[in-house]
C-alpha positions in Angstrom: 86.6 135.5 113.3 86.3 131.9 112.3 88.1 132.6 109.3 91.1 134.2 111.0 90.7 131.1 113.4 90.5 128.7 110.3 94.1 130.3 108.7 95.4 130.1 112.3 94.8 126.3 112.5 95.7 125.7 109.1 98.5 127.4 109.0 100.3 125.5 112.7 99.1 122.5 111.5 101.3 122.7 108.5 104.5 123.2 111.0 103.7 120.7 113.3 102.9 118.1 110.4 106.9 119.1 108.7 108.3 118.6 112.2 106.7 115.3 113.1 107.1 114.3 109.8 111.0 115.0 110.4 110.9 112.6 113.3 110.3 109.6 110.9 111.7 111.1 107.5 114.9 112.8 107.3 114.7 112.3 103.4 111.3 113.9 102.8 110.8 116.7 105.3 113.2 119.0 104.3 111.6 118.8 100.7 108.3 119.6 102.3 109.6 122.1 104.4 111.3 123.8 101.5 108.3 124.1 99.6 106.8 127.8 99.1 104.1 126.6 101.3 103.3 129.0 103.6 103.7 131.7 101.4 101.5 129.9 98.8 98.8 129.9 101.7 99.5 133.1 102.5 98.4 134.1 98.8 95.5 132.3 99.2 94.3 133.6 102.1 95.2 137.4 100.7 93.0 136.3 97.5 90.3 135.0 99.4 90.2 138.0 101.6 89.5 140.4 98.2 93.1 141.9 98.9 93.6 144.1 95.4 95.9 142.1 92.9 98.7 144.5 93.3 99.0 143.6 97.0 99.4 140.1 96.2 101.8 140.8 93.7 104.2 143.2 95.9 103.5 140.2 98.3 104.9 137.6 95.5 107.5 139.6 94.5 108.9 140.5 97.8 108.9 136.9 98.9 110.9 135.6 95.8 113.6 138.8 97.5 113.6 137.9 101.1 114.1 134.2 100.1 117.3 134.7 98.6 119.3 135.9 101.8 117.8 133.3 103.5 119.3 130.1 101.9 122.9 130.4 103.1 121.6 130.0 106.7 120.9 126.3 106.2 124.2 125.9 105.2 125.9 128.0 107.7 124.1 126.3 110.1 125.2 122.6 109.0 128.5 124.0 109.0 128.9 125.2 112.0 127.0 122.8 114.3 129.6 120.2 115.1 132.3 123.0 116.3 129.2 125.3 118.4 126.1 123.2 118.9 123.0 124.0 117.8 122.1 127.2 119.9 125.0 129.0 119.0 125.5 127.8 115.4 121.6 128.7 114.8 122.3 132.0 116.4 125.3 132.6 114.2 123.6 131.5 111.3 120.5 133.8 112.0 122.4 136.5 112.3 124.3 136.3 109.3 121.2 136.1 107.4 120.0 139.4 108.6 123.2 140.9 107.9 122.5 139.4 104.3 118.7 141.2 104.5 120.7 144.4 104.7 123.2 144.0 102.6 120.5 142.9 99.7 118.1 145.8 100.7 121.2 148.3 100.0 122.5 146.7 96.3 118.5 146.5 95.5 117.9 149.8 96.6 121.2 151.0 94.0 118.9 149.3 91.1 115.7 151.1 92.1 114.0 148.1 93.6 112.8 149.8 97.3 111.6 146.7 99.6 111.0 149.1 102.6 
């Protein structure tokens, strides 16, 4: 239990520190927030719970897959906002990434790579 509490306080702190770190660096926070961190942690605390390597592995590989749909939403976004806002814009850009999950399970799923 304190463990799980430990990876809960860990892992928020990391969010909150990117957010307040984008309050008084625009430059530098979206490079920290970019960085594979909380899958890296996420690793970690697989490893350290004696998950079998080829858990964390499916785990690695599947991330490096669901990253990929997931990078035209900040663009999307940065696009749209001065037309829509940022609630809608964010929606719309949400959206269309999920519409990109599906479309990338279905081609990957043609080449024998099975994510669900």
């Amino acid at each position: 239990m304190k463990f799980l509490l430990f990876k809960y306080l860990l892992t928020s702190a990391l969010v909150v520190g990117i957010s307040e770190l984008a309050r008084h660096n625009a430059r530098i926070a979206p490079l920290v927030a970019a960085l594979p961190l909380v899958a890296t942690l996420t690793l970690v605390w697989m490893h350290l719970e004696n998950l079998p390597d080829n858990r964390l592995i499916r785990f690695s590989l599947d991330t490096l897959w669901f990253v990929i749909p997931t990078l035209p939403l900040f663009w999307l976004f940065a696009r749209l906002h001065a037309k829509f806002g940022f609630w809608l814009s964010l929606f719309m850009a949400c959206i269309s990434t999920v519409v990109l999950f599906l479309l990338e399970i279905r081609l990957l799923k043609r080449f024998g790579i099975q994510l669900f």
